[in-house]
Phi, psi and omega in degrees: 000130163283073166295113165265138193265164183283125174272015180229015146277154181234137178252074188281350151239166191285127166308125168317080161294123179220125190277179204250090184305005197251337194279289157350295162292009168284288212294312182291309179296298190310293191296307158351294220266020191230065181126002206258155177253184156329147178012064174046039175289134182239076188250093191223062180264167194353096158062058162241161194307333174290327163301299189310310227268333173299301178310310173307286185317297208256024136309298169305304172336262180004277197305310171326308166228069164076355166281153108328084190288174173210155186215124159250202210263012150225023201037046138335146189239122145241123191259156178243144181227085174296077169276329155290331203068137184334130129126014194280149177285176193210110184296138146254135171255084214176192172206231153215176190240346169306131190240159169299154176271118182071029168273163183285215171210021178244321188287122144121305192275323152330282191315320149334303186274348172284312195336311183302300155311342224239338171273280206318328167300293175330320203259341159262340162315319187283307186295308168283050148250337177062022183267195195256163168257144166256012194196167172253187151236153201228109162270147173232162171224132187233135210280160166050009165012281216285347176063012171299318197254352168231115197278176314297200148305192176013033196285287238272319173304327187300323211267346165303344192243001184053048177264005182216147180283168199260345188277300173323318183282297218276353133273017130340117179235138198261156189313004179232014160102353189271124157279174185316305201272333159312332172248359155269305191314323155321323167256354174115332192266012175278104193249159150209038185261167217236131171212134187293176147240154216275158191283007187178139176213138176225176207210120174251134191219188148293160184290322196062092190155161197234015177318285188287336182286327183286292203256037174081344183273197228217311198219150161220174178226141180272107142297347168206173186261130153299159170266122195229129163247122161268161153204157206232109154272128137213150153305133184224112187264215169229106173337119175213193168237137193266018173284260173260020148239149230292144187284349160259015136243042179264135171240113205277117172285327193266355168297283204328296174307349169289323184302303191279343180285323194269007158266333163321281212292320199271001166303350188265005180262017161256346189247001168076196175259052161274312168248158165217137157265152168203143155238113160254008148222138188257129191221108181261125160248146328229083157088037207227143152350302207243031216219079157005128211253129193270330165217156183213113181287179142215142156285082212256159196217161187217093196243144150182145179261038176245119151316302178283339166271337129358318175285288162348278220298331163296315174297290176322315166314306192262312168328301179298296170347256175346308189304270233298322182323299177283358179274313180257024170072039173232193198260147159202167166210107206299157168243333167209142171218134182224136193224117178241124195287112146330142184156162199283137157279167186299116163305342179261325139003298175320280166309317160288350164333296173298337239244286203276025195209343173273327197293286190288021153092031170217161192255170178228105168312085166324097172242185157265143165234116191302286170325156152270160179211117172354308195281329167303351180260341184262019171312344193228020127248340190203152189305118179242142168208170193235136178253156175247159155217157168327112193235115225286125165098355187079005202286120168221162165099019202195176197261339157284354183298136169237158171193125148284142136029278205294272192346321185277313182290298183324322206283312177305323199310337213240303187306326182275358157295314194290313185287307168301326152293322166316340191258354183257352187229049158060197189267349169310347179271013182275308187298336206260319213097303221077065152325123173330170164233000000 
């Protein structure tokens, strides 16, 4: 469906939008169920039959109302919304829908579904006023965010924003040999449609933090990105039976890895909370009671929003590696290093933030955000930001991750404001904040 607008009605201020929070939570409650366990247990990763069966529902949404879905060829999900007409700038809006294995049921998904809500209000705001839009919209689903079951993370934003080939992704293998392009095909999801890119995108997510719930607030905007180094390491050892052989001629792969996480964890007491490590997954071989571990992978990660100390904290990485090889005598080999750079989200983004949150008697809390998030891979083609609402204990990634009900209708409620300025004073208010006039 096309809304053509009255072109001779005028707008000098954004029209009053109000999103309907009864629908939203349905929409939320639906998608749940693709995948979801026990006490809000979430197991839905990257193009798995629970991705499809996620993808399907809001395949229909779309089409019910009048959005053009489209899939490109790494199977990003996008519904279009014509408001403006060709050649008009075009807001992208979204997240994902995809999860952590045994994860919550907010990161990711949200942000997808106000997208939905937060156009379909705007657009009936505008059809009963009969005015115009200056710009179109795009909900996005963006394939594999969480990087659980195909490395890296934020691919399907990546190889969309071309920080990563298409080819390189779609060859991707998941721990049992199935690739990217094996499991969009399985699912239905092998697009090949060309979608631009847009002049702005923006993302309502949980803080995954214990900020705005710690000083009481609603709402917040990640003004800048931390920096992340992965690197997939393993040790490589010797098989042996841990029965009768001696223990000084065991070459243990998983001592090694043991060596380097408590010296990682313990490097981060020089850096204050500027750095953080992790290995959150261990991959053992092979894997038996009684059996000396001949390799041992680890997924290691180096966060900091300091370039230098990121930098520092890598030098310190390769260091450690070496120490623990030779404390246990085996063998290693990095196998992949993926690197993503700290830096600002768009400030005139920001500012409208403040803006749509001042209009309704509230303040927008500054944060950092540690984590990735898609709008961080599209930040480096088009002004991008991640918006917050309050997530209870700051818990994400785990089956208690929360955001209530209200808390998920403001933050749509201030993103479908935040849109509605756009559409009456275009996308130059990105540059401005949408400063009153």
């Amino acid at each position: 469906m096309s809304f053509m607008p009255d072109m001779t009605a005028e707008m000098t201020a954004p029209l009053p939008v109000r999103i309907d929070p009864a629908r939203l939570q349905a929409m939320m409650e639906a998608v749940s169920a693709f995948g979801g366990g026990a006490d809000g247990a979430l197991t839905r990763l990257t193009l798995s039959p629970e991705d499809g069966q996620a993808r399907d529902w809001l395949a229909a949404w779309f089409a019910a109302h009048g959005f053009t879905q489209k899939i490109d060829a790494i199977g990003n999900q996008f519904g279009v919304v014509d408001l403006a007409g060709p050649g008009a700038p075009t807001v992208m809006v979204g997240s994902h829908l995809d999860s952590q294995p045994n994860g919550g049921r907010f990161d990711g998904t949200l942000g997808v579904l106000a997208a939905c809500e937060a156009i379909v209000s705007v657009r009936a705001a505008l059809e009963a006023a009969g005015a115009a839009s200056a710009c179109n919209f795009t909900v996005a689903n963006w394939t594999n965010e969480e990087g659980a079951r195909f490395q890296p993370s934020l691919l399907g934003s990546s190889v969309f924003t071309g920080a990563a080939g298409l080819d390189w992704a779609l060859a991707r293998s998941d721990g049992d040999g199935v690739t990217v392009a094996e499991a969009l095909s399985r699912i239905g999801y092998a697009g090949s449609d060309a979608v631009p890119v847009p002049d702005a995108f923006l993302e309502l997510h949980i803080e995954g933090g214990p900020v705005l719930e710690r000083e009481g607030l609603h709402f917040g905007a990640f003004t800048r990105f931390w920096g992340a180094t992965k690197y997939r390491l393993a040790f490589l050892g010797r098989q042996a039976h841990t029965g009768p052989t001696p223990m000084a001629e065991r070459r243990d792969a998983l001592l090694g890895a043991a060596y380097l996480i408590a010296d990682l964890k313990a490097m981060t007491a020089d850096y204050g909370l500027d750095l953080h490590t992790s290995v959150g997954r261990l991959e053992v071989r092979p894997n038996s009671p009684n059996t000396v571990p001949s390799e041992a992978v680890l997924f290691i990660e180096l966060r900091s929003g300091s370039p230098a100390i990121l930098e520092e904290a890598e030098l310190r990485l390769k260091a450690a590696i070496d120490f623990a090889a030779a404390r246990a005598e085996v063998g290693y080999e990095v196998r992949s290093i993926d690197r993503r750079s700290a830096g600002p989200m768009a400030p005139g983004l920001v500012r409208l933030a403040e803006r749509a949150a001042a209009a309704k008697g509230t303040t927008t809390r500054h944060l950092d955000t540690i984590g990735g998030h898609d709008a961080v891979s599209l930040s480096a083609v088009c002004p991008a930001v991640v918006l917050a609402v309050p997530c209870r204990g700051g818990v994400m990634h785990h089956p208690t991750e929360f955001a209530s009900p209200e808390d998920q209708a403001f933050g749509t409620q201030l993103l479908a404001d935040m849109l509605m300025i756009l559409v009456v004073e275009g996308v130059a208010a990105i540059e401005t904040g949408g400063e009153e006039r």
